[in-house]
N, C-alpha and C positions, 0 to 999 in steps of 0.2 A: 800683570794679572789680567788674565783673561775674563769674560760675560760668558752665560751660557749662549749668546746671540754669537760669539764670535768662533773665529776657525786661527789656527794658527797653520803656516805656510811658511818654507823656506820662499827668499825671495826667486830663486828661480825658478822653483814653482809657478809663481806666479804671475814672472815672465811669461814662461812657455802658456799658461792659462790664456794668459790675454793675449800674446801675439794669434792662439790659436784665433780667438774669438774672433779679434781684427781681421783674419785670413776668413775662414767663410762665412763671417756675415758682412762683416762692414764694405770687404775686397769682392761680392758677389757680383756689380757690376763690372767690375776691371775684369775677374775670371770666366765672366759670362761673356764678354767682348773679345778679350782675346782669344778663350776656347774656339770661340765661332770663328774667327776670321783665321785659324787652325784648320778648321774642319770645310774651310770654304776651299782651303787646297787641291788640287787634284791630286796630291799624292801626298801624305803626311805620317808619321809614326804615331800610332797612341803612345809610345811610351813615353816623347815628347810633350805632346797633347796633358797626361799623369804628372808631366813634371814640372808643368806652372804653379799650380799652388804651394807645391815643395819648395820654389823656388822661390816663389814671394814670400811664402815661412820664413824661411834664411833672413831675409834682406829685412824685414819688419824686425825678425830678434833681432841682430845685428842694431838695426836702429835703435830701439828703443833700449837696449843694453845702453847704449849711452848714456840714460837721463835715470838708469834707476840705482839714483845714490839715494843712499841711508835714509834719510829725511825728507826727500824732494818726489822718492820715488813713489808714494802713494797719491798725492795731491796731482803731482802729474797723470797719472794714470788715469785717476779721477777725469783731469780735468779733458784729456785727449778720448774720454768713449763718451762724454758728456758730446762735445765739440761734433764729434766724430758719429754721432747718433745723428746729429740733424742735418750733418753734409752727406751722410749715407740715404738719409728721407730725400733729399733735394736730387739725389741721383737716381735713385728707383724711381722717386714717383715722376719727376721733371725733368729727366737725362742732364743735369747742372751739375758741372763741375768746379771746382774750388782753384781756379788760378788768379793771378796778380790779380785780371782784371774783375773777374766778381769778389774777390775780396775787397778790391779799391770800393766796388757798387756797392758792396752789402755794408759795408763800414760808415761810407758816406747815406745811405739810406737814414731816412728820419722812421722814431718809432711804429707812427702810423701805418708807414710800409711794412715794416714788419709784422704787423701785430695782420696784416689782411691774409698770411699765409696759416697764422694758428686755426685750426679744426679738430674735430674729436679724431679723425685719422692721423694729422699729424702728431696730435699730443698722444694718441698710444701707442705711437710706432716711437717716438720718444725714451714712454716708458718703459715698454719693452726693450728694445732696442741697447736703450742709453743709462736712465734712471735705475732700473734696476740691477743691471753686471756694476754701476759708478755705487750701488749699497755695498755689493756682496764686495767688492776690494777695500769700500769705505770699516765693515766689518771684522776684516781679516788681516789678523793681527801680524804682519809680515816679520818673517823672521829673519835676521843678518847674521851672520857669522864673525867672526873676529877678521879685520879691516884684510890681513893680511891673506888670511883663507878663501876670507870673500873676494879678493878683486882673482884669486888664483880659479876659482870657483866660475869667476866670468869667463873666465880667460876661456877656459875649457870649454863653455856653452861657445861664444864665441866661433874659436877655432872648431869643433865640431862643426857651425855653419857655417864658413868659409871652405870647408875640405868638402862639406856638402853640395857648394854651388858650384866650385870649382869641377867635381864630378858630371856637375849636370850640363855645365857649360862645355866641359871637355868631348861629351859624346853629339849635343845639340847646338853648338854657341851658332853655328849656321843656320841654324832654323830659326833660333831667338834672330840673333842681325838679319833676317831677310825681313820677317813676319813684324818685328817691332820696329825696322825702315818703313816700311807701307803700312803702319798701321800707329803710328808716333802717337797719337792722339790720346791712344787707352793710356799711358802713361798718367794724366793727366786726373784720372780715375781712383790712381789709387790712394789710400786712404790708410796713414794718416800724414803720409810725405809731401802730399801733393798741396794742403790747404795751410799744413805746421809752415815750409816753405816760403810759400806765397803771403802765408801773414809775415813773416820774418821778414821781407822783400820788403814787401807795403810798408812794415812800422819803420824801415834801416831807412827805403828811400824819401818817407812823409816828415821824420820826425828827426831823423840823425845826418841828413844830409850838410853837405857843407852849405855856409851861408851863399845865394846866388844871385849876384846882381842884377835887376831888372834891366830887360835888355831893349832899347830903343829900334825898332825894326826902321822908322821914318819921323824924323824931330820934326820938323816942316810939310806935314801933308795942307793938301788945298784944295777946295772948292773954284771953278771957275768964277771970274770976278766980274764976268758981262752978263750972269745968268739972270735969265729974265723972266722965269717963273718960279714960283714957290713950287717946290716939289713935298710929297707924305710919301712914304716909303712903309708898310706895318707887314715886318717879318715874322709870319708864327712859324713856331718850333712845335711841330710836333713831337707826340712820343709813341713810341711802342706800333707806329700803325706800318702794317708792310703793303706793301704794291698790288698786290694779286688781287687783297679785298675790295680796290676801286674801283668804279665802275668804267673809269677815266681811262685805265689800263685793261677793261676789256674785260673785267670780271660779268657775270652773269646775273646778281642781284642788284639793286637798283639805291646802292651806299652812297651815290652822288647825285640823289633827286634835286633837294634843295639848292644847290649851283648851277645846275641844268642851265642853260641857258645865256650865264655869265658869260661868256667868251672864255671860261679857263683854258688852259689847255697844259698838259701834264707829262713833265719828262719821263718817260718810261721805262730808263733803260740807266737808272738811279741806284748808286751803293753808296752805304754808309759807311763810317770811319771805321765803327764798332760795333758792340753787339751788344751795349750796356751805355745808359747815359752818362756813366763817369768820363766814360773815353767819348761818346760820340759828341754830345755838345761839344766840352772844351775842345777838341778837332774843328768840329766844325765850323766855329768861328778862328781859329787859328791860322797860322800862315801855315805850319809847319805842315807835311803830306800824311795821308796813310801809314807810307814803310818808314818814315822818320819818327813819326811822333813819341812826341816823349811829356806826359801828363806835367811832370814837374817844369820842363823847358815851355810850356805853353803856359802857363800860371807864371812865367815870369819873362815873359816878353810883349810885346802889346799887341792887341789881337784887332780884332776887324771892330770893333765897337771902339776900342782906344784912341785907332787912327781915325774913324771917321768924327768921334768928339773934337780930337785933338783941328782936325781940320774947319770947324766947324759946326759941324751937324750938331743937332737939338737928340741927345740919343735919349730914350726912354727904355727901360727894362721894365715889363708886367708882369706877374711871377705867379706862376699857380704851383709849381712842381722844383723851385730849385735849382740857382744857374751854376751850381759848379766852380764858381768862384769867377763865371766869364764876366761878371755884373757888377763886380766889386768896385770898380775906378768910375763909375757912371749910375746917374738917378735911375733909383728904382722901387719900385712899387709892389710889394707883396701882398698878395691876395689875404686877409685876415680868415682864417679857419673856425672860428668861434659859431656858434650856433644863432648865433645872432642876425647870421646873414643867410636867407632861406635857402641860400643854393649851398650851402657849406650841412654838413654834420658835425663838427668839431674833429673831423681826424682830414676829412677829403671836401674842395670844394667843384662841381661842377664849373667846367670849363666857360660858360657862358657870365660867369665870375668876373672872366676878362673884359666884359662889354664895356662893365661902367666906366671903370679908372682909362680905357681907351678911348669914349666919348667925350668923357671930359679930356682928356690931353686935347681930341681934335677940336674943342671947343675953345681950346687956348694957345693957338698955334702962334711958337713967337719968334720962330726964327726963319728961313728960305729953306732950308732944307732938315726935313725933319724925319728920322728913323724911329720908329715905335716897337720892340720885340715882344712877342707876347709867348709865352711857353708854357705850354695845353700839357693840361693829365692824360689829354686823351687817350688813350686804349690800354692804361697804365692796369696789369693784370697781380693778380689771378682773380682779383675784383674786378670783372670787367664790368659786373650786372650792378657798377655803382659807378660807372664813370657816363651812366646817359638818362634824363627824367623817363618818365612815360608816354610823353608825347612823341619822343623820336623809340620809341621799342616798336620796331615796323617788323622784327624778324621773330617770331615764337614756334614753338615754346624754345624759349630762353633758357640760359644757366643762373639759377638765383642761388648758387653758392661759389667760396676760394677753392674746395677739392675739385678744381674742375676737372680731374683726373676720373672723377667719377661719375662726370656727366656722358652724356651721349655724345657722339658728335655733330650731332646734327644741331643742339642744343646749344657747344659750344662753341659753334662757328655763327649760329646766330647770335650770341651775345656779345660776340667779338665785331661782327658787324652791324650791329646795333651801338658800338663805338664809335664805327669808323661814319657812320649816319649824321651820329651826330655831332661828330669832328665838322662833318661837311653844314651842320645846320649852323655851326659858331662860324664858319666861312661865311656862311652865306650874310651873315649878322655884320660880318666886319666889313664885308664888299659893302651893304647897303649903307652902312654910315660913311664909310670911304664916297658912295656917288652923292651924299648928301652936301658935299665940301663943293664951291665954288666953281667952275667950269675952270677960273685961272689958275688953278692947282693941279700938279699935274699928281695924279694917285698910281699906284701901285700895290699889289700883295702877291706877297711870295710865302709859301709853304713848304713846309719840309718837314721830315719825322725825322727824327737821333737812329731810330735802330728799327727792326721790323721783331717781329712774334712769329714763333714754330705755338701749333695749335694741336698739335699731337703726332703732327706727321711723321712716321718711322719711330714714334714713341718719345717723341720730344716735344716738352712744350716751354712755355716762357722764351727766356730772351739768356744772353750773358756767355753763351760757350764760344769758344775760344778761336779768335775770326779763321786760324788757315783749316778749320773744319767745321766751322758752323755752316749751317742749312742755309739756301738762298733765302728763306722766307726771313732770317734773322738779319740779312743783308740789304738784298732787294728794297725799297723804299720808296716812297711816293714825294713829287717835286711838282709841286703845282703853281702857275704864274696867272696872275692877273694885272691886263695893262691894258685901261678901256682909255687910254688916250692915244692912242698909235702911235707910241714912243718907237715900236720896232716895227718891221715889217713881219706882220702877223704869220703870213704864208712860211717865211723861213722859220719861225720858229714852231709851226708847225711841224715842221718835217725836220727841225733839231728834236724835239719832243718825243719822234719816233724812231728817230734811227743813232741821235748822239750819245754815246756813253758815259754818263759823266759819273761824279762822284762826289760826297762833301769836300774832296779836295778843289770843286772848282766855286763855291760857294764864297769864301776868302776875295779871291780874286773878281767874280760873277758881281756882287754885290759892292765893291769899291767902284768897277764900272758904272753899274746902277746909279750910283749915288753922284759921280759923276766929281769923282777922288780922285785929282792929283796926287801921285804917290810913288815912291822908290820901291813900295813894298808892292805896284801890282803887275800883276802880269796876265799880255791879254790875250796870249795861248790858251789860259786855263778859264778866259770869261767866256761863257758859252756864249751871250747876248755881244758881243762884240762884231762877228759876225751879220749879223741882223740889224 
């Protein structure tokens, strides 16, 4: 029995309805990228050009034929333009696409991060978009035919799109394998195979994987036994800050007043693992490389904090932003978010948060060699205009909103460097407590950011697309060293700073040197400072 609110529909109907829908609205980025890089040809057919969207028609019924049984097929449908609304908002307005690794990022993300993307524009592109076509199927009373008519019924839609694509591919399949060789990437785009996928990935390999033995990279690491000074070592992890915006690297405004002066000096010529903190932390403390890594293999073998505990060291974790599970076998210290604490708001706390819990550690130094991690929100978006007080806002007019899509840019590049300002003011904070320590301690600080920020460039912003075509801006990274005890020869690492190419792959290795780790796991090809 039917409402007068309701419609009745055979289910293929309803098919063809929504794969339409799926086809130009939700697939408008996929068909606008690969039309263009069509039309970017010097010689092409329209007819070819005409036959993309017909052809992703095909492939979405085909797919979703699959899932629309009797019972399941409404809730699904539901639940795929729901899903498929807000991964279609994240690609117009953020050029982000939905694979393994932003699904690992967005999964493992705490609410607060999510809740800094909601605005009146997202929520009506939502509604539009999502909320309302997930009423009108919520509505419509779908209709099924007798089991046996009905699967005959598929059959035929089906085979109608299979004789379709095979048509299209028979006059064009050279032009699709030229255009989709050199242009792999839009794949990646479309929607709702590319995110359906990549969740299925994520949940098979997080949660159904076989049990996997932790793996011991070095049972016996070691400290030298004649060592004759106390060494601090206080590694911050940056987030989200890319290279360009330093001043260190030659940028043009003045984002590293406050260290001026320090002696740092800044690897310049710096990539990261990833292009999302899920993959770039855990990498970057791992042994495992770039082209190997594998998030589950790094979570279960021991990584550059295990071995240098294991050998010794006094390891401390400071936590503002969430270590990815690199922190779990060693003390650590979470930044409390409660309102209680004037630098927090109850969702985000300012990075200066880190001071206290790192003064007092230096205040209770109890072993010869002691490692302190601190990992900064800093430049942690689309909230940048909350990751810095007032005191360091040097760059206006500012973005004081998360659309930053609808700021200027002049707007949001100041507020983004009004981050990285005062990334440099918490440096400057931790050098000065680091020169407060004893002259017979030897100190150190090393900096580093997980991933870098596209700020709209080419119509991309945020972070997370998919490293063999992400922007250098999302790569590119800032590595900055301070060592006021002439551990190195200053001059060489100068001119390592300008011309050596490194990557978090040499971090692993870099920092066991550092520490000055006996070890099977290091290797000193990949220590930049060995050298020096």
């Amino acid at each position: 029995m039917t409402t007068r609110y309701s419609t009745t529909l055979a289910s293929n109907t309803v098919l063809i309805i929504t794969v339409l829908y799926f086809t130009a609205v939700f697939n408008f980025p996929f068909l606008s990228g690969f039309s263009q890089a069509i039309m970017e040809l010097e010689h092409y057919s329209v007819f070819f050009l005409c036959s993309v969207p017909i052809l992703l028609y095909c492939l979405l019924t085909i797919l979703i034929s699959v899932v629309s049984i009797k019972y399941l097929f409404k809730p699904i449908l539901i639940v795929l333009i729901l899903f498929s609304s807000l991964v279609f908002y994240a690609a117009i307005k953020y050029g982000i696409v939905f694979d393994y690794g932003m699904i690992e990022n967005t999964i493992e993300s705490n609410s607060a991060e999510a809740m800094s993307y909601l605005n009146f524009e997202s929520i009506l592109y939502f509604t539009v978009t999502g909320f309302i076509p997930a009423l009108f199927v919520f509505f419509t009373d779908i209709y099924f035919k007798p089991l046996v008519k009905e699967i005959f019924s598929r059959i035929k839609l089906i085979v109608v799109m299979i004789m379709t694509l095979l048509i299209i591919l028979f006059f064009f399949y050279q032009d699709y394998a030229s255009v989709g060789r050199n242009n792999s990437y839009l794949k990646k785009y479309i929607i709702p195979s590319q995110f359906v996928g990549s969740t299925y990935n994520y949940i098979k390999n997080t949660y159904f994987h076989q049990n996997t033995v932790f793996k011991i990279l070095d049972p016996q690491p070691s400290l030298p036994v004649n060592q004759s000074q106390n060494q601090v070592i206080v590694m911050v992890v940056g987030e989200t800050a890319r290279a360009k915006n330093f001043s260190y690297n030659g940028y043009h405004k003045p984002t590293n007043g406050y260290t001026q002066g320090a002696g740092i000096i800044s690897f310049q010529r710096m990539e990261s693992c990833g292009t999302a903190t899920a993959v770039s932390v855990p990498c970057l403390f791992s042994q495992l490389q770039r082209e190997n890594f594998d998030r589950h293999r790094a979570d279960n073998q021991q990584n550059l904090l295990d071995i240098a505990a294991l050998a010794g060291v006094d390891v401390l974790w400071i936590d503002n932003n969430g270590c990815k599970d690199v922190c779990n076998r060693v003390p650590t210290v979470k930044i409390a978010k409660d309102q209680s604490n004037p630098l927090c708001d109850g969702h985000y706390c300012l990075d200066e948060a880190l001071l206290l819990p790192l003064q007092q550690k230096l205040d209770n130094l109890t072993a010869q060699t002691t490692l302190i991690v601190l990992h900064m929100m800093g430049s942690h978006g689309p909230t940048y205009y909350k990751r810095y007080p007032e005191q360091t806002r040097l760059f206006t007019p500012d973005c004081q909103r998360n659309d930053i899509q609808n700021c200027s840019k002049q707007q949001l590049i100041n507020t983004y460097d009004n981050t990285i300002a005062y990334t440099d003011f918490v440096l400057s904070n931790i050098i000065e407590q680091l020169d407060q320590l004893p002259q017979a301690i030897t100190k150190s600080m090393i900096y580093v950011s997980d991933h870098g920020e596209s700020l709209g460039e080419s119509g991309i912003y945020l972070h997370g697309l998919p490293y063999s075509f992400s922007p250098s801006e999302q790569r590119h990274i800032p590595w900055l060293v301070w060592f006021p005890d002439q551990q190195f020869d200053q001059q060489c690492l100068q001119e390592q700073g300008k011309h050596a190419v490194v990557s978090h792959d040499n971090i692993f290795h870099t920092m066991l040197g550092l520490l000055h780790i006996s070890s099977t796991a290091y290797q000193q090809k990949l220590d930049i400072f060995s050298d020096c």
